[in-house]
GUPATOR-63952 format. One record per residue (C-alpha): residue in three letters; x, y, z. Coordinates in steps of 0.1 Angstrom, whole numbers. Layout:
{site 'ALA', {X, Y, Z}}
...
***
This chain:
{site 'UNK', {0, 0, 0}}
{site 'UNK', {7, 33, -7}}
{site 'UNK', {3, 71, 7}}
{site 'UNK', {10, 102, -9}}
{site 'UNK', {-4, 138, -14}}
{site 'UNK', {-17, 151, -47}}
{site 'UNK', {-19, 189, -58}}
{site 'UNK', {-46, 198, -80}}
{site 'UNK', {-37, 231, -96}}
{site 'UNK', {-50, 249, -126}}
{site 'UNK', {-75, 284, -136}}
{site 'UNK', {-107, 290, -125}}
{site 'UNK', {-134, 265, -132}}
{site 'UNK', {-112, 238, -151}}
{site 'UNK', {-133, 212, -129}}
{site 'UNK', {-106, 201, -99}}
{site 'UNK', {-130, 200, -78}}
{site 'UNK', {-157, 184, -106}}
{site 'UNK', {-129, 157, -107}}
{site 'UNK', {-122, 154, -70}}
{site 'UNK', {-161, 147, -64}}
{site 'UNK', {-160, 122, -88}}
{site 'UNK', {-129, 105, -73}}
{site 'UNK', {-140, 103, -40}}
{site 'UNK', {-176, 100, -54}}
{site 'UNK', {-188, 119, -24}}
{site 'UNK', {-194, 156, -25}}
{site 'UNK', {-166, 175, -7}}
{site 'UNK', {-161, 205, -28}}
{site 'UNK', {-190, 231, -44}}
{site 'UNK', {-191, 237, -84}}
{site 'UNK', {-210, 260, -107}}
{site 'UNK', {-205, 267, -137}}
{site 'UNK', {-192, 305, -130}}
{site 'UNK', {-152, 309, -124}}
{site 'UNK', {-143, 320, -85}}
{site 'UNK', {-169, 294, -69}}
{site 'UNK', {-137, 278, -46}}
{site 'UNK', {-124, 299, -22}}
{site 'UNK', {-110, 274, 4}}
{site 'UNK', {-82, 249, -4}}
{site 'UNK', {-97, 213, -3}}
{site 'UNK', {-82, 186, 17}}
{site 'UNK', {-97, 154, 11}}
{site 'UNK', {-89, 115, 12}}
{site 'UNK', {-89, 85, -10}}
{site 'UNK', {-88, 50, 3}}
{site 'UNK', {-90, 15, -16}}
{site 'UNK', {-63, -17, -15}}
{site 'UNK', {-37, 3, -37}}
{site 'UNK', {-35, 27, -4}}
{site 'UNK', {-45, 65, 7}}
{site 'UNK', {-42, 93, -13}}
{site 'UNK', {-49, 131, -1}}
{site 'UNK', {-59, 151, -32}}
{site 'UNK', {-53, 188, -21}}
{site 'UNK', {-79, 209, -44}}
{site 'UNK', {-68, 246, -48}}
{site 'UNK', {-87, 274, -55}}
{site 'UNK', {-81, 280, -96}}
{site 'UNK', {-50, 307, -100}}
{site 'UNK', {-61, 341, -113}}
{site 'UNK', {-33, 358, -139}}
{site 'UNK', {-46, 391, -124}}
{site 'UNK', {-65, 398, -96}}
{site 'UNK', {-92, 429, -94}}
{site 'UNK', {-103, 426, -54}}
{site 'UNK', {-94, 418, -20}}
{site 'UNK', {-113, 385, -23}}
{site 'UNK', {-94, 374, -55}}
{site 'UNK', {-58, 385, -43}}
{site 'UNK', {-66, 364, -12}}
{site 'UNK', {-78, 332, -32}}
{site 'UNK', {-46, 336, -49}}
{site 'UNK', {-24, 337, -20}}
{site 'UNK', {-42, 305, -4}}
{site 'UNK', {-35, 286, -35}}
{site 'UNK', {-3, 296, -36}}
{site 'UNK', {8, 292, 1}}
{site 'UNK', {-8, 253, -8}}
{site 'UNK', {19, 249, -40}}
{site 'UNK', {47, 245, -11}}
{site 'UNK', {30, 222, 9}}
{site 'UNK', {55, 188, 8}}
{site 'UNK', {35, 168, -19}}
{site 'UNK', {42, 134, -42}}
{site 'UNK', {25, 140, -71}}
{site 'UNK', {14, 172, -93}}
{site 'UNK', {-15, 174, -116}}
{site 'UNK', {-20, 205, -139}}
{site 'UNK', {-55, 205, -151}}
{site 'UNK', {-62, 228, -184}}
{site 'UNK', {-95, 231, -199}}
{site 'UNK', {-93, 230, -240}}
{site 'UNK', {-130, 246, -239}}
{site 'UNK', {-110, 280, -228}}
{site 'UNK', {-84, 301, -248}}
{site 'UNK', {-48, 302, -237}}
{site 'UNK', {-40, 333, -225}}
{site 'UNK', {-18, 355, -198}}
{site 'UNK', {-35, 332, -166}}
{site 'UNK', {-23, 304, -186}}
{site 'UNK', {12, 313, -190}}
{site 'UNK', {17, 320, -155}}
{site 'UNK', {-1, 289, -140}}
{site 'UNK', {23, 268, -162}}
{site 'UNK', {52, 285, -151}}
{site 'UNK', {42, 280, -116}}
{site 'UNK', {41, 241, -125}}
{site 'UNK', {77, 240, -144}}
{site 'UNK', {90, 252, -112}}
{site 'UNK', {77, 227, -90}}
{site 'UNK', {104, 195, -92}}
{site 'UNK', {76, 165, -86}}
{site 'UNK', {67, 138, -106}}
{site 'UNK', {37, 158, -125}}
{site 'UNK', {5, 148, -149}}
{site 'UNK', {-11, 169, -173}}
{site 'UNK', {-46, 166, -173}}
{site 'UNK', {-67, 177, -201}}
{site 'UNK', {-104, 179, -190}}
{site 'UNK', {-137, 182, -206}}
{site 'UNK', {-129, 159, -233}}
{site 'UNK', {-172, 152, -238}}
{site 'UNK', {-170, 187, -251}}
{site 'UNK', {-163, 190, -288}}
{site 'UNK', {-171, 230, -289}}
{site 'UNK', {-158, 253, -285}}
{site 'UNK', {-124, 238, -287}}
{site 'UNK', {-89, 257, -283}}
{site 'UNK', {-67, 225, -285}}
{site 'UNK', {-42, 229, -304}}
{site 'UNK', {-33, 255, -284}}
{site 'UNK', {-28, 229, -258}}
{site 'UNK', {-15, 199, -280}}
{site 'UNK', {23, 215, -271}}
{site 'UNK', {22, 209, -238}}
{site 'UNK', {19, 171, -241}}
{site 'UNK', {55, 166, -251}}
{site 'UNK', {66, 186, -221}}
{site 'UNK', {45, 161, -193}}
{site 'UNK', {55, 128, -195}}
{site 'UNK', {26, 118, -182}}
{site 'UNK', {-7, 127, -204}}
{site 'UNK', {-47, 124, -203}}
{site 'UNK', {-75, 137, -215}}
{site 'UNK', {-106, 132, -195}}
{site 'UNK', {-143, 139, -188}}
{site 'UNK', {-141, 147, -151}}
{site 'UNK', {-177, 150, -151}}
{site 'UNK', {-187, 120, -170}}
{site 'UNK', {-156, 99, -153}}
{site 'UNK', {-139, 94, -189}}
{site 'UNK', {-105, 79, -183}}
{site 'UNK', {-106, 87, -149}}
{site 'UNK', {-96, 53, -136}}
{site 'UNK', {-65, 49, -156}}
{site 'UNK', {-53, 85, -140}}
{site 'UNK', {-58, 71, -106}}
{site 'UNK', {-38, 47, -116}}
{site 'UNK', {-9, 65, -132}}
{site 'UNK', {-12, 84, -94}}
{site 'UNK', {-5, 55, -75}}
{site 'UNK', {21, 43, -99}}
{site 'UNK', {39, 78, -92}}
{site 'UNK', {38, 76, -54}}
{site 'UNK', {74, 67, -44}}
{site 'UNK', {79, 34, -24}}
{site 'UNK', {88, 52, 6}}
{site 'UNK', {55, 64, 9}}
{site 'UNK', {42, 42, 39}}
{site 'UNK', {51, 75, 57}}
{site 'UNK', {29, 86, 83}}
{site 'UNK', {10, 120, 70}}
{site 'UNK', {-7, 146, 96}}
{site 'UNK', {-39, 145, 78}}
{site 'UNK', {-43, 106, 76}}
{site 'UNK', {-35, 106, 115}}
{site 'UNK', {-60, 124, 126}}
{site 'UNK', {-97, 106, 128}}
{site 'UNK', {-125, 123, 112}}
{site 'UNK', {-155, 106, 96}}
{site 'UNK', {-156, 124, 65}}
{site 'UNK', {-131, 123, 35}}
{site 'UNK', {-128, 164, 42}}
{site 'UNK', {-98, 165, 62}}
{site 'UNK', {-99, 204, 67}}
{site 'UNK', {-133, 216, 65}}
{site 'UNK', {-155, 216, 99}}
{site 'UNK', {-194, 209, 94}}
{site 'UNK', {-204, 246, 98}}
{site 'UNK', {-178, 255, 64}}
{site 'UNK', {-190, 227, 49}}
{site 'UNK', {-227, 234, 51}}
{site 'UNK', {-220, 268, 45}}
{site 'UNK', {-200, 262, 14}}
{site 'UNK', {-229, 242, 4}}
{site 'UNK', {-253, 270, 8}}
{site 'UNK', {-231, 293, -10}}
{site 'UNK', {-227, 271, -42}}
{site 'UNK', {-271, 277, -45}}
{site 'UNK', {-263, 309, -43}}
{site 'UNK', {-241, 307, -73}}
{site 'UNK', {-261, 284, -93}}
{site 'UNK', {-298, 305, -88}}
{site 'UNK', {-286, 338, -88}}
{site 'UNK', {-272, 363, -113}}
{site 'UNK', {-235, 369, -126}}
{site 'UNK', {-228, 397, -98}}
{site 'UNK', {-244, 386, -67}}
{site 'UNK', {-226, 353, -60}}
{site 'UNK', {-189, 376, -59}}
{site 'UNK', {-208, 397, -35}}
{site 'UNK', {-217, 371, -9}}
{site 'UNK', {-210, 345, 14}}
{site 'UNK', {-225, 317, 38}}
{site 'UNK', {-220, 317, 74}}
{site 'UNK', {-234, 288, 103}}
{site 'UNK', {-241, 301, 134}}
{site 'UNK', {-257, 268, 146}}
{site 'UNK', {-261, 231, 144}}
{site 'UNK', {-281, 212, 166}}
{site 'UNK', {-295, 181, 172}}
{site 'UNK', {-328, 183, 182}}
{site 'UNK', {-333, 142, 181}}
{site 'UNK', {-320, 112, 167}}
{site 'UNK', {-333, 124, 135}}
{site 'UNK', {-336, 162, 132}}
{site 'UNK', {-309, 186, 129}}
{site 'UNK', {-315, 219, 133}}
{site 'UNK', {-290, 247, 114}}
{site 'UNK', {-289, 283, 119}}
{site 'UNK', {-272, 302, 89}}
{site 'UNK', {-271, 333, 73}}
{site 'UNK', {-262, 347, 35}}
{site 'UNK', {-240, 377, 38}}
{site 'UNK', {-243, 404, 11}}
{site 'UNK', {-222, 437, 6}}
{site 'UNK', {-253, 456, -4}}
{site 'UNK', {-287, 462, 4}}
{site 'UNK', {-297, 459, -32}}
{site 'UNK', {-282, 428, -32}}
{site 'UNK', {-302, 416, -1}}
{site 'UNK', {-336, 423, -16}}
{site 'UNK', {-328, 402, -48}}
{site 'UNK', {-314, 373, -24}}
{site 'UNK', {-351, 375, -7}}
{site 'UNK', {-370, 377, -32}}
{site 'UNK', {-407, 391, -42}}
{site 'UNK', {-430, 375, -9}}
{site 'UNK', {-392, 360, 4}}
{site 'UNK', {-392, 333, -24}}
{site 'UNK', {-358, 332, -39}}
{site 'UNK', {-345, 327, -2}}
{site 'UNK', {-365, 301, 1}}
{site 'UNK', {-358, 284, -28}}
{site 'UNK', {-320, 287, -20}}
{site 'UNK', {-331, 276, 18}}
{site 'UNK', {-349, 246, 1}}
{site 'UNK', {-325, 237, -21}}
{site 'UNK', {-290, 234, 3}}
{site 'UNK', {-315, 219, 28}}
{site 'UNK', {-323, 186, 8}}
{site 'UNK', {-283, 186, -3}}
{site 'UNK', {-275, 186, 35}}
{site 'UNK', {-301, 162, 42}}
{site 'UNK', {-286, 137, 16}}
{site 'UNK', {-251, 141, 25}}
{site 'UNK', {-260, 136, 65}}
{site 'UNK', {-287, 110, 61}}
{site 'UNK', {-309, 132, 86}}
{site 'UNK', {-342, 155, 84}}
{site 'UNK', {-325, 190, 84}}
{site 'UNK', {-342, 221, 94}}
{site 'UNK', {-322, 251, 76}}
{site 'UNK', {-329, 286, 92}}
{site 'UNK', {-319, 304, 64}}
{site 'UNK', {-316, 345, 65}}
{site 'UNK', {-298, 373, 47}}
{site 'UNK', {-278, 402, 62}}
{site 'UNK', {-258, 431, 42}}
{site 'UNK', {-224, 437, 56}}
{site 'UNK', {-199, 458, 35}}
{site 'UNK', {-173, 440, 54}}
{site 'UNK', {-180, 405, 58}}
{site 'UNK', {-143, 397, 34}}
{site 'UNK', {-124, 410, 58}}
{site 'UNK', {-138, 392, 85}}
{site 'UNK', {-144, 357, 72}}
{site 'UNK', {-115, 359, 44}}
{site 'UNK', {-85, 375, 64}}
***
């Protein structure tokens, strides 16, 4: 058996964390299809009779940053590129042009001396299509695939080629592993975790501009018996404006959202959940939550 750590780095909304769902097929990271949803680093583990693997999921690199929150993103995923890990995998997406974010992400990856994999994702999609602008690359990695993280193409042989990379040496004892937790998140508390989960409906129902203007904070989890859990959260907006359109005419878009991340927190703890769902504006709420 085996243990190692894997890095997952690449831009915005490649699909590392599509891919690390699928993996683990278990929900540990949010997706949508807008750049930016990330903003924590992932830690999660992989178990079967090859051995353990921790995939660490980053936050996708920005070439330039505009805000606060995106210079911070940044700096999390790059504080994660010199954590002590086996294995690299640099995940491109063909469906997007190669351009200045690009460039510096594959520097980033040239620097780094591990074994690494170059993973081209989104295969299932034929257009649009900025391969050969890619195609390049492949006789720089040694080790190539192109896969549909979504629809598991080719995903098994990768896992493979991961374990085949892992030194021999690696029966090491790694922090993470030690530690017990009954999850595969290795990093993330419930209240983050439910929280993240309430965020991604936000990003998925709402417009372009709302979802970089809020957040998801739980205040509470209880059990209130064997089978109920009761959670206490709140959406956290920089504007008023904002606020109304989270509500909603009569309070219906909250309560969509409310309904929504209630039934995905109910699947993924087996339990009846009541969500107390509210929304708040405060200007502030990045410097608090993402300091």
């Amino acid at each position: 058996m085996k243990t190692g750590k894997i890095l997952l780095i690449g831009r915005p909304n490649v699909g590392k964390s599509t891919f690390l769902n699928n993996v683990l097929n278990q929900k540990v990271a949010i997706t949508s299809p807008k750049p930016q949803t990330t903003r924590f680093i992932i830690k999660a583990l992989y178990a079967d009779e090859r051995g353990k693997i921790i995939f660490v999921d980053t936050p996708g690199i920005f070439g330039r940053t505009k805000d606060p929150l995106s210079k911070k993103i940044n700096e999390k995923s790059l504080a994660a590129i010199h954590e002590n890990v086996d294995v690299l995998i640099y995940m491109i997406d063909h469906t997007i042009r190669r351009d200045f974010e690009e460039a510096r992400i594959l520097g980033i990856v040239r620097a780094i001396k591990k074994p690494k994999i170059l993973v081209i994702n989104k295969i299932d999609i034929k257009e649009p299509s900025y391969l050969p602008q890619y195609i390049y690359l492949e006789s720089e990695f040694q080790h190539v695939f192109r896969i549909s993280a979504l629809k598991k193409q080719h995903v098994k042989p990768l896992l493979q080629k991961i374990f085949d990379l892992l030194p021999e040496d690696s029966l090491k004892k790694i922090p993470e592993i030690e530690q017990k937790t009954p999850y595969p998140l290795l990093n993330i508390d419930s209240k983050t975790f439910i929280a993240e989960l309430i965020r991604e409906k936000v990003f998925l129902m709402m417009g372009e501009e709302i979802p970089y203007s809020t957040t998801a904070v739980v205040d509470e989890i209880r059990e209130r018996s064997d089978e109920l859990t009761y959670i206490k959260a709140r959406i956290l907006t920089t504007n008023d404006r904002y606020k109304k359109m989270l509500i909603g005419e009569g309070g219906r878009k909250i309560k969509e959202i409310g309904s929504f991340a209630r039934k995905e927190v109910a699947l993924a703890t087996g339990k009846k959940i009541y969500l107390n769902l509210t929304v708040q504006t405060d200007p502030h709420w990045q410097e608090v939550y993402y300091s």
